[in-house]
Structure formats: structure tokens, C-alpha cells
C-alpha positions as CSV (number, residue, x, y, z in Angstrom):
1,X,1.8,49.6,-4.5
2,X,-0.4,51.6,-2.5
3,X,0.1,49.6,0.4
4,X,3.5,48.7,0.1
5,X,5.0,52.0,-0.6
6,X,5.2,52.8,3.1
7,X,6.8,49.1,3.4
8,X,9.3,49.7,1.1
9,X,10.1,53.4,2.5
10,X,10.6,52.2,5.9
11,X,13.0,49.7,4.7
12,X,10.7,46.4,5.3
13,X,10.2,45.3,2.0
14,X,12.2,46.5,-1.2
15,X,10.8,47.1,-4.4
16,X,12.5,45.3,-7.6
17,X,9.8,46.9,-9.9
18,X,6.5,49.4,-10.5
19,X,4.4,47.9,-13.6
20,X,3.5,51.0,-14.9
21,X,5.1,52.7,-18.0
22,X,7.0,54.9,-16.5
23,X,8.3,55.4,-12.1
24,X,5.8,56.1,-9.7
25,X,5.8,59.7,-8.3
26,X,5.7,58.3,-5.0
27,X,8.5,55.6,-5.1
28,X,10.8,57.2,-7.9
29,X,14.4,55.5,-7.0
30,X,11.9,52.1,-8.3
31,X,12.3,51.6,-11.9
32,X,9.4,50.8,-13.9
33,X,9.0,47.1,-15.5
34,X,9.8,48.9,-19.3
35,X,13.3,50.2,-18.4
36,X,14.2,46.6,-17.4
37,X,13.4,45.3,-20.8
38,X,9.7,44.5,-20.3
39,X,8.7,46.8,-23.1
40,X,4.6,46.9,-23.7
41,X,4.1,46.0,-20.1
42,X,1.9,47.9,-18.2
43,X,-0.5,46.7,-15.2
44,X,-1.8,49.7,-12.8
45,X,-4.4,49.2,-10.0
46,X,-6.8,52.3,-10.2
47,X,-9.8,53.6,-9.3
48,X,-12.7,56.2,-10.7
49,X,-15.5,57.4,-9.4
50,X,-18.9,56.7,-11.5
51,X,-22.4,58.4,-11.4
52,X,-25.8,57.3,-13.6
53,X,-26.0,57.6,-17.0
54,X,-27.5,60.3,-18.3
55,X,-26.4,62.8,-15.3
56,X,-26.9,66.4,-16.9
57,X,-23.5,68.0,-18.5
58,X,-23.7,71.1,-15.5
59,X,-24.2,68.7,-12.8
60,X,-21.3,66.2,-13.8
61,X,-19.2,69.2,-14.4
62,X,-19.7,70.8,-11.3
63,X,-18.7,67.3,-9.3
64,X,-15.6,66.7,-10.9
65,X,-15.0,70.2,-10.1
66,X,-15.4,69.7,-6.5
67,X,-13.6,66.1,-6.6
68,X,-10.6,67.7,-8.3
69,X,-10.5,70.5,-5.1
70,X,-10.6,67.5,-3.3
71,X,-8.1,65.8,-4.4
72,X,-5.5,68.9,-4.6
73,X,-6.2,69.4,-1.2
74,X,-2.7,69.3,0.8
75,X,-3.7,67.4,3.4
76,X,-6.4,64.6,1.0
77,X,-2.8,64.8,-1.2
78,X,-0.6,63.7,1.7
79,X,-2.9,60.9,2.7
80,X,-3.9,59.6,-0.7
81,X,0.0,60.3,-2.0
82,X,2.6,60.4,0.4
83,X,0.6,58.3,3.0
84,X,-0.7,55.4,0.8
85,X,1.6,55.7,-2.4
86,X,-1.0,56.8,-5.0
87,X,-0.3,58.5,-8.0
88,X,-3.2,60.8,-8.1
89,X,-4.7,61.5,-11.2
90,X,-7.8,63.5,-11.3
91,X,-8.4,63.6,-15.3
92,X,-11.8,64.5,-17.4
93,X,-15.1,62.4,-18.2
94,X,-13.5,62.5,-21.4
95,X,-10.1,61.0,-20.5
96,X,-11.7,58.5,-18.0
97,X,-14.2,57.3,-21.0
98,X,-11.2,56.8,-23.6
99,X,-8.8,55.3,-20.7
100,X,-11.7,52.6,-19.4
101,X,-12.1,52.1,-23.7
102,X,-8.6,51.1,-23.7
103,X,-8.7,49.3,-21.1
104,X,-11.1,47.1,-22.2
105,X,-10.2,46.5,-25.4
106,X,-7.1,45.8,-24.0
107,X,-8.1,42.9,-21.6
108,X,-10.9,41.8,-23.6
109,X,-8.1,40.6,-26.1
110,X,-6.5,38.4,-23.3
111,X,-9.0,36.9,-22.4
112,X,-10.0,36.1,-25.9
113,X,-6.3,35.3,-27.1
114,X,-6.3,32.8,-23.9
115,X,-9.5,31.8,-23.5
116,X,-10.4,32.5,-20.4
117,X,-13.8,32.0,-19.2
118,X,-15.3,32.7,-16.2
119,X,-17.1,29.6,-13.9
């Protein structure tokens, strides 16, 4: 969606559906996948930004201090949001941790329900 928002703005392409849980911010007239009757679906391209392991509490605190300036910066909000169509969320370690937890319990069970395999 982050490349098509703009599409769909200008009137070039138009959106039937966002396949998150709920409308995006950035393209709210678009209803989301769930209130069409595709209840449990939910696919969101995302992104985080990692360090090391083992990076000291102080340091990684003070970084995700500076990235969440960053990212409420009006003109870094503009581009990423308005610009590009992102939903920007600048959560916690914590949250990241349990959302990248979910995530992969999540998609770990399709590909073990379907047996996918990589070749």
C-alpha cells in the first residue's frame, strides 16, 4: 500500500480493500478486508529496525528515543505518511519482540499446516 496510496489518491488506481484489521490512517474511505466479511484476515507489510544482541539497556533506550523524534518529525511524517502511505508506528523493544513472536508463530503454522518447504 505504500506505493499505491498516492495511485489511488490521484485517482489512477482504486482500492477495493486494505488487509489489515482495521482502515489505514492514510487511505481511510478504503475499508479494511474484516468489515467485508474476511474476519481473521490480516496481512501488513512492515518494517523494524534491529541492532546486535546484547546492546546495553541505556544505549538501546537512548536510540529508539532518537528514532521516535525522528519519526514524529513533521516533515520525516509527511514523507513516510502522507507521501508514501505508511502507517507509522514507532512502538517499544517490548512491543516489537511480542509483535515479531506473533508473527512467527503465526506464519510458522502455515507453512506447517501447508507444507511448504523451501527449494
Amino acid at each position: 500500500m505504500q506505493i499505491l496510496s498516492p495511485q489511488v489518491r490521484a485517482g489512477k488506481l482504486r482500492a477495493l480493500a486494505v488487509t489489515g484489521e482495521k482502515r489505514s490512517r492514510t487511505m481511510a474511505d478504503v475499508p479494511a478486508l474484516a468489515e467485508q466479511g474476511f474476519n481473521g484476515f490480516s496481512v501488513l507489510a512492515w518494517g523494524a529496525v534491529f541492532g546486535p544482541a546484547g546492546v546495553p539497556k541505556p544505549i538501546l533506550d537512548k536510540f529508539h528515543g532518537e528514532l521516535v523524534k525522528l519519526f514524529n518529525q513533521p516533515d520525516v511524517r509527511n514523507q513516510l505518511g502522507d507521501q508514501l502511505g505508511m502507517d507509522i508506528v514507532a512502538s517499544s523493544p517490548a512491543a516489537l519482540q511480542k509483535f515479531l513472536v506473533g508473527e512467527i508463530e503465526r506464519w510458522g503454522k502455515v507453512v506447517r499446516e501447508n507444507n511448504i518447504r523451501a527449494e
